[in-house]
ROTORTI-735064 format. One record per atom (N, C-alpha, C): x, y, z. Coordinates in steps of 0.05 Angstrom, whole numbers, padded with zeros to 5 digits, always signed. Layout:
# ROTORTI-735064
XYZ;...
***
This chain:
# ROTORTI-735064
+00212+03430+01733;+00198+03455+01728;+00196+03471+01754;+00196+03496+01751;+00196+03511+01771;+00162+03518+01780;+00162+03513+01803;+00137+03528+01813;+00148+03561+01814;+00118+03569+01806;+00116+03595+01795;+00094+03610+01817;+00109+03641+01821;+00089+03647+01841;+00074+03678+01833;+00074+03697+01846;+00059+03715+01826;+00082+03743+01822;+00112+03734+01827;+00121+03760+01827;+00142+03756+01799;+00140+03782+01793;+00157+03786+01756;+00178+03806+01763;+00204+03800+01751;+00223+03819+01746;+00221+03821+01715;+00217+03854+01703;+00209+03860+01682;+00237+03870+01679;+00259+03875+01660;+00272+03886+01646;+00263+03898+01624;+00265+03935+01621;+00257+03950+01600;+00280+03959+01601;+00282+03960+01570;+00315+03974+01557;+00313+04004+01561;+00298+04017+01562;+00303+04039+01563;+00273+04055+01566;+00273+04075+01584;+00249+04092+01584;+00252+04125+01580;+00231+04133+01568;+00235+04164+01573;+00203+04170+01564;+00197+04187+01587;+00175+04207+01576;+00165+04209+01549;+00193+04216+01540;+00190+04224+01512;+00194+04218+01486;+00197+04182+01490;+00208+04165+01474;+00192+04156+01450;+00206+04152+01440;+00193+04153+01408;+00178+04124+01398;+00195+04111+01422;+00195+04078+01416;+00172+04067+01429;+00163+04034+01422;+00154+04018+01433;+00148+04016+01460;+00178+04024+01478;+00176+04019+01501;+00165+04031+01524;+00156+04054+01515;+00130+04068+01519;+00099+04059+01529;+00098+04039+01520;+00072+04027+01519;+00066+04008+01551;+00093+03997+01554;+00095+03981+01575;+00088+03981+01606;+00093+04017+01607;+00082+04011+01630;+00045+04013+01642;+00046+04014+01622;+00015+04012+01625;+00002+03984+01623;+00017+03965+01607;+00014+03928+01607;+00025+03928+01649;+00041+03932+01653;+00060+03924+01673;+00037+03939+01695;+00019+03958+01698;-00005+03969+01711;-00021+03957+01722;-00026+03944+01693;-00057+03921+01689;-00049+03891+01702;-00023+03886+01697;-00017+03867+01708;-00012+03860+01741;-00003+03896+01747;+00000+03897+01778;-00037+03896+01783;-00051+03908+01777;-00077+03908+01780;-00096+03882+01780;-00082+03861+01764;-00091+03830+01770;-00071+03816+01782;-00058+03830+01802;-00053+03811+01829;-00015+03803+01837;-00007+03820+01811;+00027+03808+01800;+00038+03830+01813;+00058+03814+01832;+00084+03841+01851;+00098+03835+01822;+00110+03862+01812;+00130+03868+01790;+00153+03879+01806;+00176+03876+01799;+00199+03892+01798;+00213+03900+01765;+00203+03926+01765;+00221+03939+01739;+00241+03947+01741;+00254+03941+01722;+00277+03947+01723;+00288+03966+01699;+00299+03983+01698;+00303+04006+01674;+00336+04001+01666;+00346+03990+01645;+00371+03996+01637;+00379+04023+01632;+00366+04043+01624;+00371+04073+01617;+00344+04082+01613;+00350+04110+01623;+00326+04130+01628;+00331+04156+01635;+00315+04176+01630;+00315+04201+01634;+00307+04203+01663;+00300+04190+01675;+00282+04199+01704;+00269+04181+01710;+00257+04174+01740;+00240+04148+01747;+00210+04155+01741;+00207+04138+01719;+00181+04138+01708;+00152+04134+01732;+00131+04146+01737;+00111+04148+01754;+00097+04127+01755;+00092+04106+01775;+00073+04085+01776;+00050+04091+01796;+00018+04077+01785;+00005+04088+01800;+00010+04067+01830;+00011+04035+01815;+00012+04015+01838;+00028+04010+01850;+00031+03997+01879;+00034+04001+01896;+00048+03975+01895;+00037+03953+01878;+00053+03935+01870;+00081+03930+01850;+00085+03949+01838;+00109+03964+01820;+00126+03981+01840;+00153+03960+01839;+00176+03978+01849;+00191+03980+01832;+00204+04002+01824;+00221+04009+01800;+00253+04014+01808;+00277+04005+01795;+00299+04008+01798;+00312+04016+01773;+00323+04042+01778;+00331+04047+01742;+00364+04049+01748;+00381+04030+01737;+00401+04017+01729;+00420+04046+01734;+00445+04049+01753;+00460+04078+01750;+00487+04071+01739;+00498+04052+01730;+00528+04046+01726;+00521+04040+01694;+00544+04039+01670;+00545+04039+01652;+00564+04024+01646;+00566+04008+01621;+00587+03986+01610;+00580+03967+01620;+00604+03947+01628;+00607+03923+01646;+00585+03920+01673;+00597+03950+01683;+00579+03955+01705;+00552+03957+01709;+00544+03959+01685;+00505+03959+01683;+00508+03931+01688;+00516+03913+01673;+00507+03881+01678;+00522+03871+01699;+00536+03879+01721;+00540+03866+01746;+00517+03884+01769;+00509+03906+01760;+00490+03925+01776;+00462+03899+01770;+00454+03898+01741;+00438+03884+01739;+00431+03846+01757;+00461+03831+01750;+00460+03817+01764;+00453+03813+01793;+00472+03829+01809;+00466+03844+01829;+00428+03830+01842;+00426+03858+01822;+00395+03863+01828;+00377+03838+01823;+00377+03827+01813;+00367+03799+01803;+00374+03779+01827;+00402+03772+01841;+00405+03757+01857;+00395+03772+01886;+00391+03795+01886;+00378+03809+01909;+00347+03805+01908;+00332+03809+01883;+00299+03804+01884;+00301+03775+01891;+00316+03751+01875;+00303+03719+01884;+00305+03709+01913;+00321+03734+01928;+00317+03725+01960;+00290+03738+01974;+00276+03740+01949;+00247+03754+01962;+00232+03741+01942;+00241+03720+01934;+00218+03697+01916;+00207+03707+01887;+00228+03723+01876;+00223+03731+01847;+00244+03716+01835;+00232+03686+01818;+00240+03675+01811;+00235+03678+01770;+00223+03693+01764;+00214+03700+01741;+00217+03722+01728;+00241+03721+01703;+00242+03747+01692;+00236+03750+01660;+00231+03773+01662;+00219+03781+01628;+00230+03801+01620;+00247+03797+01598;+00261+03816+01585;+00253+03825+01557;+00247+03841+01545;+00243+03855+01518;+00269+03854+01499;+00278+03844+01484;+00298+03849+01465;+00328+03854+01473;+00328+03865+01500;+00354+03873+01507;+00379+03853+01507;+00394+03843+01486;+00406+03827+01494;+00427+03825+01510;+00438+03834+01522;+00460+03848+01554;+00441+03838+01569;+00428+03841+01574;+00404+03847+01599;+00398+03809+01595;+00382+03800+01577;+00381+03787+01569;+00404+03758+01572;+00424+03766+01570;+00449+03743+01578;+00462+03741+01591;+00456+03779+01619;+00466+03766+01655;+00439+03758+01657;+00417+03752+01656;+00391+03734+01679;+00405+03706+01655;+00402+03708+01637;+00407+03668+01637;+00432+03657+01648;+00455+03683+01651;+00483+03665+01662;+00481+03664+01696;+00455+03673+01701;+00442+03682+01728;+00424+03654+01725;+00404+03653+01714;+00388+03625+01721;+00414+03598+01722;+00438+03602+01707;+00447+03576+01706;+00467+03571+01725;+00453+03588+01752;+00467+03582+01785;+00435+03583+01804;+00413+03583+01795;+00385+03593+01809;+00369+03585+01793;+00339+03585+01817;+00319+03575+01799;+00310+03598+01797;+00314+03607+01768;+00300+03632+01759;+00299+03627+01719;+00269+03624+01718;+00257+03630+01689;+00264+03652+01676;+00265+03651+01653;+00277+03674+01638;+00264+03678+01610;+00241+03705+01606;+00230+03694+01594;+00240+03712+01562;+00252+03716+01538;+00259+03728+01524;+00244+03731+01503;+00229+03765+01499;+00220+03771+01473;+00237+03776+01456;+00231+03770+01421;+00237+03783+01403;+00214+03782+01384;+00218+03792+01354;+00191+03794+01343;+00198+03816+01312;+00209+03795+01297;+00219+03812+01270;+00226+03790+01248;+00221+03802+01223;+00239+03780+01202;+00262+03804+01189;+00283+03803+01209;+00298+03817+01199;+00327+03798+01194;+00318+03781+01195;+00346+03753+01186;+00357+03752+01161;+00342+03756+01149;+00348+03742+01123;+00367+03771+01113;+00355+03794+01116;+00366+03822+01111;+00410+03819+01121;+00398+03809+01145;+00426+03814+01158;+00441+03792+01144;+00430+03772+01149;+00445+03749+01120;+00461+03756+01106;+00445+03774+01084;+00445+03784+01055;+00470+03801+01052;+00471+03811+01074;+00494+03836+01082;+00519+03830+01067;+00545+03835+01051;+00567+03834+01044;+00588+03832+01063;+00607+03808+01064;+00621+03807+01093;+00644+03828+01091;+00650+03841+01104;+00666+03866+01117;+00658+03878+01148;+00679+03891+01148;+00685+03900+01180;+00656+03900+01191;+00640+03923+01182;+00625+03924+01187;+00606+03896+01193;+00603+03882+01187;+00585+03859+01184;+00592+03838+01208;+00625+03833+01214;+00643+03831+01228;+00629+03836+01256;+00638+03858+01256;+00631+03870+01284;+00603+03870+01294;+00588+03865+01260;+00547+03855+01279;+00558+03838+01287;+00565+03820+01274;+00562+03786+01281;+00573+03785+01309;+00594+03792+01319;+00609+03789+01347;+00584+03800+01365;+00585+03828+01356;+00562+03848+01374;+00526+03835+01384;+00524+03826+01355;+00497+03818+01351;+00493+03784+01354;+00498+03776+01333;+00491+03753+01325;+00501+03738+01345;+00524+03736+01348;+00539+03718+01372;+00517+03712+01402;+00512+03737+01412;+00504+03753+01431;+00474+03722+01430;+00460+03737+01413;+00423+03736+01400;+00427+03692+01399;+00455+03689+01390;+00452+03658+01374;+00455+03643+01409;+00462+03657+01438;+00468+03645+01463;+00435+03645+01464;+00430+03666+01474;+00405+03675+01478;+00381+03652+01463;+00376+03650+01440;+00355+03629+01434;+00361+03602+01438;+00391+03595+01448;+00395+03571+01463;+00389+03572+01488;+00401+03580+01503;+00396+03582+01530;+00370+03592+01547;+00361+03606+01540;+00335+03628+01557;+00317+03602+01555;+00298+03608+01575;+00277+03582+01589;+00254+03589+01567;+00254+03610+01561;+00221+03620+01540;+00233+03631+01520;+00232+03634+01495;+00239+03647+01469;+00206+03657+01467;+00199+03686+01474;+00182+03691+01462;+00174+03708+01438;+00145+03705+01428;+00146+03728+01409;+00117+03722+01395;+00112+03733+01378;+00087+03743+01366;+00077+03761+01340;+00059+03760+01318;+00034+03740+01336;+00039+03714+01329;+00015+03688+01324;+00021+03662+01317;+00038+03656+01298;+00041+03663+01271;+00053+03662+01247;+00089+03654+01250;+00092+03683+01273;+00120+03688+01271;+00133+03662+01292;+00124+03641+01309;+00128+03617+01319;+00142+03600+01296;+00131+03600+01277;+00142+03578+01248;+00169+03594+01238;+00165+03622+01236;+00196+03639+01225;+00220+03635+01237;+00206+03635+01271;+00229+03634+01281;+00247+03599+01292;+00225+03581+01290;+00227+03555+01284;+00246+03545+01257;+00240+03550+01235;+00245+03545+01206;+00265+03564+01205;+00259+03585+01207;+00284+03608+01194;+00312+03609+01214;+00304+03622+01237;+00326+03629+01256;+00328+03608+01276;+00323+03582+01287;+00331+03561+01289;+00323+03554+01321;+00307+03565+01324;+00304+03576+01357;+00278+03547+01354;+00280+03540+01382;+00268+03508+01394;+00238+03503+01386;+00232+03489+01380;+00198+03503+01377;+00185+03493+01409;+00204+03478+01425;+00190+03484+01458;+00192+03505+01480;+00213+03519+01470;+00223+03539+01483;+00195+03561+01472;+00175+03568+01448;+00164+03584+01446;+00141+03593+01458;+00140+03616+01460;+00110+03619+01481;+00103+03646+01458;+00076+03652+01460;+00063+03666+01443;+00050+03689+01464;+00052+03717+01458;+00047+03738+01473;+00035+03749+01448;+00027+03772+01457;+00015+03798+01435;+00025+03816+01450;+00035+03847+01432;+00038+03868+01434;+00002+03872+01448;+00006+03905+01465;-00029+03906+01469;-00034+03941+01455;-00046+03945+01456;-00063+03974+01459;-00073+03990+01482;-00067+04013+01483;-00082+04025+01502;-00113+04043+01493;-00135+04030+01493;-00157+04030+01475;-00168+04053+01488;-00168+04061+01507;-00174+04101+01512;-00154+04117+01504;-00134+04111+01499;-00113+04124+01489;-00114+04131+01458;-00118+04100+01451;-00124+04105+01418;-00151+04103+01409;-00160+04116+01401;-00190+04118+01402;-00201+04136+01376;-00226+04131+01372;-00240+04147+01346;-00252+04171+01356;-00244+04193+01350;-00261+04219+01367;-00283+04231+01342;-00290+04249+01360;-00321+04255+01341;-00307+04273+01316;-00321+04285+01293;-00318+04298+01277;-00305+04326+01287;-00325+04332+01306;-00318+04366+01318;-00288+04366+01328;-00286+04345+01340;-00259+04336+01359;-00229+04338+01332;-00243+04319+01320;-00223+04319+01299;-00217+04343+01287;-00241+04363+01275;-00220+04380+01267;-00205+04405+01278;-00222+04409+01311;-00202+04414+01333;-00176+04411+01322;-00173+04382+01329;-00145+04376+01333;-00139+04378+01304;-00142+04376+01289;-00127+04387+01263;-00125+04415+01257;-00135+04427+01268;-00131+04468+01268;-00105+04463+01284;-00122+04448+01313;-00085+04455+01320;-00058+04443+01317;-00057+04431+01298;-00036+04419+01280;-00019+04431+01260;-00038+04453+01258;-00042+04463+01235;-00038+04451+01201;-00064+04434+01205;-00071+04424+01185;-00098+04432+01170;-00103+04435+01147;-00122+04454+01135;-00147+04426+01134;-00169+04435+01139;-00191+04418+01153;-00200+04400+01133;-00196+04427+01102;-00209+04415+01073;-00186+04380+01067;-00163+04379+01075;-00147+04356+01063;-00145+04328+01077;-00146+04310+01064;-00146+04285+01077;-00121+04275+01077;-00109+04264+01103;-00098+04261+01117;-00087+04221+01106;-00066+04222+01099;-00050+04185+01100;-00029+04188+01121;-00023+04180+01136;-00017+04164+01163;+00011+04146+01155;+00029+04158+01158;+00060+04137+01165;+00073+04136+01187;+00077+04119+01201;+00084+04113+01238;+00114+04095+01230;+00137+04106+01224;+00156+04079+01234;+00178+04089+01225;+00204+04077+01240;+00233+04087+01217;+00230+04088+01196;+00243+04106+01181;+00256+04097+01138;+00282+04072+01143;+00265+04049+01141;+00295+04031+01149;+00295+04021+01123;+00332+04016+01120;+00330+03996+01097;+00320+03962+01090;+00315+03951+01121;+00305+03933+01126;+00285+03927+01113;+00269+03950+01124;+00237+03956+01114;+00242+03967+01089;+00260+03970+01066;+00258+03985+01041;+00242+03996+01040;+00232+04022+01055;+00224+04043+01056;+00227+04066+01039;+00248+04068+01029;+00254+04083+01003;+00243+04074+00974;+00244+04048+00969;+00240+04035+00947;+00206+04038+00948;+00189+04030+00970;+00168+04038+00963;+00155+04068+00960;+00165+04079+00985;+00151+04102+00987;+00157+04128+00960;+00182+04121+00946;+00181+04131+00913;+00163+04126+00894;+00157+04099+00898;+00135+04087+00870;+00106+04099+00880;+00096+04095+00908;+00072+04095+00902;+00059+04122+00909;+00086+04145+00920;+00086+04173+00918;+00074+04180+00879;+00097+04171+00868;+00093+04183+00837;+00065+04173+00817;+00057+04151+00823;+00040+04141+00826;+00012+04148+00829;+00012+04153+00857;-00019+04162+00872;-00013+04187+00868;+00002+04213+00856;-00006+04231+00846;-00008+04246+00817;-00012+04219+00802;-00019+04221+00776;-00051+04215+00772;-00060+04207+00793;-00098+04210+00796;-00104+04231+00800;-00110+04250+00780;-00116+04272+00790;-00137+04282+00806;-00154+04268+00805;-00184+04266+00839;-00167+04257+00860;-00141+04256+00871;-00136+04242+00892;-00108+04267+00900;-00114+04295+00888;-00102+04316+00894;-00105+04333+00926;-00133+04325+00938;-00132+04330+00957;-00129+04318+00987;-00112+04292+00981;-00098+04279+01001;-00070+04290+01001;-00059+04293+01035;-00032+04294+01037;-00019+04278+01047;+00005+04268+01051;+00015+04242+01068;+00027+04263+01096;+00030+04249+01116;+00053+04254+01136;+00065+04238+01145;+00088+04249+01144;+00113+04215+01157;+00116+04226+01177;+00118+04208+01204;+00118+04203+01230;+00151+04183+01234;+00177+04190+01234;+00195+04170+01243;+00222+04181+01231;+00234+04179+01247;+00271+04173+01235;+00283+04155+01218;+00303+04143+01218;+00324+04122+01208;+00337+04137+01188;+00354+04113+01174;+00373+04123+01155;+00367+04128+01121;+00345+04122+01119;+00333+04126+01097;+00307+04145+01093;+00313+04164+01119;+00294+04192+01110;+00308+04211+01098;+00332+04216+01096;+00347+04236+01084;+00334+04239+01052;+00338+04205+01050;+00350+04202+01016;+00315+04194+01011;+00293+04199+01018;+00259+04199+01015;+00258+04225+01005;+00272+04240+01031;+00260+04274+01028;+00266+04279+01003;+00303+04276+00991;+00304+04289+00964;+00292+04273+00947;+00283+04250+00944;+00269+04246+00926;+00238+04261+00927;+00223+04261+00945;+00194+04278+00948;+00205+04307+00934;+00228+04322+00941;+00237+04343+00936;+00242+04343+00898;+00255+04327+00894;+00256+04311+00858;+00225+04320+00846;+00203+04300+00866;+00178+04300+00850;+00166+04322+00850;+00173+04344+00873;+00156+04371+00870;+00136+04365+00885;+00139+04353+00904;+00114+04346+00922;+00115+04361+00958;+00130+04379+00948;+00134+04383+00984;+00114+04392+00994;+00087+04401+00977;+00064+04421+00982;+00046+04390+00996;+00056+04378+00993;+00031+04344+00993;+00041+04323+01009;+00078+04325+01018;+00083+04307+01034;+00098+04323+01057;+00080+04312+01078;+00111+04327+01106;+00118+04305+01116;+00142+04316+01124;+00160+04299+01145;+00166+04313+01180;+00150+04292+01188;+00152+04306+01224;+00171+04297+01242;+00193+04276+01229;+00211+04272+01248;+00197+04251+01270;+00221+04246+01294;+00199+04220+01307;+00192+04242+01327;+00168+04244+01337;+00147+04248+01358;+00150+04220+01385;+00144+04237+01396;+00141+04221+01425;+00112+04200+01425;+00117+04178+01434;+00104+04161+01432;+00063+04170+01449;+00076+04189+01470;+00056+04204+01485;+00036+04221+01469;+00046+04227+01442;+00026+04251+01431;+00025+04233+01411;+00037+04217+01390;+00030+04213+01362;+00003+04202+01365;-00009+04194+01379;-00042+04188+01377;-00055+04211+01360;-00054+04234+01373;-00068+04257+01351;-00058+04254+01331;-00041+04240+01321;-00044+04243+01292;-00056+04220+01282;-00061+04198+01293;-00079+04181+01281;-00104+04185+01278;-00109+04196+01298;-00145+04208+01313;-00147+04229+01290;-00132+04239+01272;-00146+04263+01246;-00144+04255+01221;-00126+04221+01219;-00110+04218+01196;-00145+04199+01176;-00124+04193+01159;-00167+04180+01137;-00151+04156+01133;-00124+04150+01125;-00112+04119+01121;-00092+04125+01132;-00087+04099+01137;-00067+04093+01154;-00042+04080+01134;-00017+04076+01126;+00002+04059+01101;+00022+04049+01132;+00024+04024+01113;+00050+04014+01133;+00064+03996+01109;+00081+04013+01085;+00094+04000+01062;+00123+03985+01081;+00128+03960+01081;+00147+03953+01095;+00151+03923+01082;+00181+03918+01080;+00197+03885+01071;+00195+03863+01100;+00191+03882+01125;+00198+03860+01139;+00184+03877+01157;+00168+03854+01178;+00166+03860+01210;+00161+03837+01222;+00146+03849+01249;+00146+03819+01268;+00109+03825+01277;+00110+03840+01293;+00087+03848+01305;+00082+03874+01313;+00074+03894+01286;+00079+03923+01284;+00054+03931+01300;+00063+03952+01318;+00048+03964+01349;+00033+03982+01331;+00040+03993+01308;+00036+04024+01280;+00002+03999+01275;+00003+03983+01265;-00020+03974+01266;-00043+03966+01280;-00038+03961+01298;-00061+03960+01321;-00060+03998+01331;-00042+04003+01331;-00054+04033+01343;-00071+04048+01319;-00074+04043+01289;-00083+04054+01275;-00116+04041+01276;-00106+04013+01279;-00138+03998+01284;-00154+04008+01301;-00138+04014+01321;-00157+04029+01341;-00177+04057+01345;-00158+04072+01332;-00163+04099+01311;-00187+04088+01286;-00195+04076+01289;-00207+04064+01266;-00205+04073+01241;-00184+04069+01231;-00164+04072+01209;-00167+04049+01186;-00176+04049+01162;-00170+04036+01137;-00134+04040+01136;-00129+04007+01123;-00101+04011+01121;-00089+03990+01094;-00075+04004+01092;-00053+03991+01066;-00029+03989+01070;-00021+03953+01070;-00004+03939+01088;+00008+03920+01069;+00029+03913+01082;+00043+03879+01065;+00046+03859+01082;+00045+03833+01075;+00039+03812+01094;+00068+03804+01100;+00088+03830+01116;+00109+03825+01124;+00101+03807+01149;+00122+03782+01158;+00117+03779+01190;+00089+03771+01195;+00084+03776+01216;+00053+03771+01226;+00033+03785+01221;+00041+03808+01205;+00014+03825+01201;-00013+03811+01192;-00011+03785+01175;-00044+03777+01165;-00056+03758+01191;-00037+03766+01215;-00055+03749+01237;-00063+03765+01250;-00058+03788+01244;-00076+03820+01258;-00096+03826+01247;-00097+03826+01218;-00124+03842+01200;-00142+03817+01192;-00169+03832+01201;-00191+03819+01187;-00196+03810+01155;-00221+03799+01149;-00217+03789+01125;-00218+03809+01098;-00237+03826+01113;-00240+03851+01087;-00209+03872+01083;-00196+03882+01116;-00175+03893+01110;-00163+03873+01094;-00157+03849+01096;-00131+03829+01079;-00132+03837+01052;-00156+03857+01037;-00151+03860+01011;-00143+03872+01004;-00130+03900+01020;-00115+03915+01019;-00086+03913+01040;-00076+03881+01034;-00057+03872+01035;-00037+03862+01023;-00021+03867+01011;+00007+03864+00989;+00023+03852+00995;+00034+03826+00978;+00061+03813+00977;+00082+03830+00986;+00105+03824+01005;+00122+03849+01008;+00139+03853+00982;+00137+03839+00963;+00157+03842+00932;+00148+03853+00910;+00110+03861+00921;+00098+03864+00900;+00094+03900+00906;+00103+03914+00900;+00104+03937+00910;+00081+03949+00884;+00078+03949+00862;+00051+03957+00843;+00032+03946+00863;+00031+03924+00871;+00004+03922+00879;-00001+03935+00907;+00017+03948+00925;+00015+03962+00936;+00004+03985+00936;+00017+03996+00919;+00013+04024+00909;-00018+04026+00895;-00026+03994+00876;-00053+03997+00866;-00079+03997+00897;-00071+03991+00917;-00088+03986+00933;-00094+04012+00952;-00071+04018+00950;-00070+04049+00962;-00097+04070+00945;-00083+04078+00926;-00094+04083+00907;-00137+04072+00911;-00145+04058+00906;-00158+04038+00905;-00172+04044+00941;-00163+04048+00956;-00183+04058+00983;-00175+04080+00976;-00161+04099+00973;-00163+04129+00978;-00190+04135+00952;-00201+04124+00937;-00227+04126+00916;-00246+04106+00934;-00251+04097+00950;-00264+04082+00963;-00296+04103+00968;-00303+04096+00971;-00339+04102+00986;-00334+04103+01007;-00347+04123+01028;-00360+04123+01048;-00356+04099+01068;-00385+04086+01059;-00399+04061+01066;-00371+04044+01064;-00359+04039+01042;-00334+04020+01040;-00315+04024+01065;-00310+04049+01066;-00286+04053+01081;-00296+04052+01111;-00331+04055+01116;-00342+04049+01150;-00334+04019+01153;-00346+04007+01132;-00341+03982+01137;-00308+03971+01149;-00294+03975+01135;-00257+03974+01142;-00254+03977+01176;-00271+04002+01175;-00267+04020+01203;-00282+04000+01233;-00306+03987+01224;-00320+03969+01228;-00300+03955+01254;-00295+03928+01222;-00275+03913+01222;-00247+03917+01247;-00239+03933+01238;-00221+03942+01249;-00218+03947+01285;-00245+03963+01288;-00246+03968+01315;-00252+03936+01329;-00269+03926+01318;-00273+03894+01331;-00253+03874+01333;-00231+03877+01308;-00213+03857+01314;-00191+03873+01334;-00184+03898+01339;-00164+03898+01361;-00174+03901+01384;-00195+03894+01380;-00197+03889+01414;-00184+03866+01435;-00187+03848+01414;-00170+03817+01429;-00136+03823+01431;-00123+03859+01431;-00097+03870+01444;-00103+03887+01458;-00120+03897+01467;-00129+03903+01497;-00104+03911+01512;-00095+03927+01527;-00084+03918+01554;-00094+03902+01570;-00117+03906+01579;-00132+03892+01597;-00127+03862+01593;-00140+03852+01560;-00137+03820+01550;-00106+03810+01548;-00089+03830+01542;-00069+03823+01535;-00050+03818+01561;-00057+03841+01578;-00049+03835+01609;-00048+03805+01623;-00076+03797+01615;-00086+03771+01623;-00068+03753+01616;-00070+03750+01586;-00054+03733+01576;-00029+03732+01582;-00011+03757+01587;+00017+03752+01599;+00013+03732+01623;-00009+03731+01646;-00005+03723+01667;-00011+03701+01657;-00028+03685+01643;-00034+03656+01640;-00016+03641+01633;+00002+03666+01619;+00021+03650+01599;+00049+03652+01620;+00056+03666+01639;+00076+03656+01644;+00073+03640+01676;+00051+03647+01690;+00040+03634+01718;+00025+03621+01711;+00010+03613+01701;-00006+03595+01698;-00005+03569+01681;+00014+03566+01660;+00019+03548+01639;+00038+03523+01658;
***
C-alpha cells in the first residue's frame, strides 16, 4: 500500500462558466478541500478559459493539445506532479483521462481513484447489435471494461449503487470506495416569500401559478418521453390542479419528440421548455418552483435531487439507482417503482392536492436530510476516504 500524503491530482472533463453539467459543482468541493489542508492539482481536459480559484492551494492546468495529444500532454503532466510527491489521482468519469493515469500507475506509485455512478447497463445491453452498437462497444465498453479492472479505487455512490455495480457490472467489491455527490447549501437555499416572487416577476413568471420543477436531459435511458406523456395527460384532467405549470430545464434526444407531443395535448399555455441553462443560474428556478419531478428509468446519484432538497422542495421520484438512500421516510411515499409509471403520475397528482402543513412537513424533511451532502461534510469525507483509510 502506498503511503498517502495530502496532495490530489483532480482530473475534470471539462469546465465552462457556463456549463450545464455536473461538473460545475466541483470546484467548489476541490475549495473546501484545499481549505482542510489538501495541495490539489487540477487538471482540465477542455474548457472555455482558466476557471478562478480562490486558494492558494489549487493550481490549475487546462490541457492545450487535442486527440492522442491530450493523453500524452496529460501523461506528461501526471509524471511531472509525482516528482513533487502527488502520488494520488481522482478522476470523474473521463475514461481517456482515466486509462493514461492507470497505464501511468502501472510504471509508479500512483493511486488512481475512478468515479462512476449510473444504472445505465442494462439499457446499453438491450441495444440491437449494429454498427452503431459496434462502435460503443470498441469506444465505450472496451475502454470502461479496462478501467473497472485495473484502477486502484472504483468509486461511486450513494451506498446502494456498491451492490449494482458488484452484481450487475462486475467491478471488485474491494476496489469500491463510497463518496457522495455534495451541495452548495448557500447556493441552494429556501428564500423568503418576497424574494421568491421577486424572482419570479423576473422570470417572467405570473406570481398567481405554481411552479413543478424538471432539472435533467430527455434521455432515452431515462424514458423520459414515456413518462412525461402519461402523467402530463393525466394531471391535467384534475380540473383543481389547472393552476400549476411545469418547466423543463435540459436537452437530449428526446425533447424534440416531448415538445410535439405537449403540442398534440394543447398544453403549450401550461408546459415550457427552457432548454439547458447554465448550471450557475438554474438555482432560481428551484428557489420559485412548489415541486420538484425527477420521472426517470435509471440513475446513479442525481445532483437534480439534493439541489431540490435544498430548495426545500417536495418531490416525486422513482427508486432509480440510489435515489431511496437520499430521501427520507415521508418523501419515500412519493416514490415509484421505475416500471410503475401510474403510480407515478398518481403521486404527483396526490402532492400537488397536498395541504400546506403536509407539504411543510416534506420541506422539513428534506432540508435535514441534505445536509449530510454538504460541501463542507462531503469535502471531509473525500479526505478520510482517500488519505486517511
Amino acid at each position: 500500500m502506498i503511503i498517502k500524503n495530502n496532495k490530489l491530482i483532480y482530473i475534470l472533463n471539462n469546465y465552462s462558466v457556463h456549463s450545464t453539467e455536473h461538473f460545475f459543482h466541483v470546484l467548489n468541493l476541490l475549495e473546501e478541500m484545499a481549505d482542510n489542508g489538501i495541495d490539489i492539482l487540477l487538471l482540465i481536459e477542455k474548457s472555455d478559459g482558466i476557471p478562478v480559484v480562490k486558494s492558494p492551494k489549487i493550481k490549475v492546468k487546462c490541457i492545450k493539445s487535442s486527440g492522442i495529444g491530450r493523453l500524452i500532454e496529460i501523461y506528461k503532466i501526471i509524471a511531472a506532479a509525482q516528482k513533487k510527491d502527488y502520488h494520488t489521482l481522482f478522476v470523474r468519469i473521463s475514461n481517456w483521462a482515466a486509462i493514461t493515469a492507470i497505464f501511468r500507475s502501472f510504471f509508479s506509485k500512483l493511486n488512481v481513484y475512478y468515479w462512476h455512478s449510473g444504472t445505465v447497463f442494462e439499457f446499453d445491453n438491450q441495444q440491437p447489435l449494429n454498427i452503431k452498437k459496434i462502435k460503443w462497444y470498441l469506444k465505450t465498453r472496451i475502454p470502461f471494461n479496462f478501467i473497472k479492472k485495473h484502477t486502484t479505487y472504483f468509486v461511486t455512490g450513494p451506498e446502494s449503487m456498491k451492490d449494482y455495480y458488484v452484481n450487475i457490472v462486475g467491478v471488485s467489491k474491494e476496489k469500491i470506495k463510497i463518496l457522495y455527490n455534495d451541495i452548495d447549501l448557500s447556493r441552494f437555499s429556501i428564500i423568503s416569500q418576497k424574494d421568491k416572487n421577486i424572482l419570479k416577476e423576473g422570470l417572467g413568471i405570473d406570481l398567481n401559478v405554481k411552479v413543478i420543477l424538471f432539472v435533467h436531459n430527455f434521455s432515452p435511458v431515462r424514458k423520459s418521453g414515456i413518462y412525461i406523456g402519461k402523467f402530463l395527460k393525466s394531471f391535467y384532467s384534475e380540473s383543481e390542479l389547472t393552476n400549476f405549470n411545469f418547466y423543463f430545464i435540459g436537452g437530449g434526444k428526446d425533447r424534440k419528440e416531448i415538445e410535439e407531443q405537449v403540442r398534440y395535448m394543447g398544453l403549450n399555455d401550461k408546459v415550457f421548455f427552457l432548454g439547458s441553462l447554465p448550471n450557475a443560474v438554474v438555482h432560481n428556478y428551484y428557489q420559485i418552483a412548489d415541486i420538484f419531478i425527477n420521472p426517470t428509468a435509471a440513475e446513479g446519484f442525481p445532483r437534480v435531487l439534493i439541489e431540490g432538497m435544498a430548495c426545500g422542495l417536495p418531490i416525486v421520484t422513482t427508486n432509480a439507482g440510489g435515489i431511496k438512500d437520499i430521501l427520507g421516510v415521508e418523501q419515500q411515499k412519493y416514490m415509484s417503482d421505475v416500471n410503475d409509471i401510474d403510480c407515478f403520475t398518481n403521486n404527483l397528482i396526490k402532492m400537488a392536492k397536498l395541504s400546506s402543513s403536509d407539504i411543510a412537513k416534506l420541506k422539513s424533511e428534506n432540508i435535514e436530510m441534505v445536509k449530510k451532502y454538504s460541501t463542507e461534510k462531503v469535502a471531509l469525507m473525500y479526505i478520510n476516504t482517500i488519505f486517511n483509510e
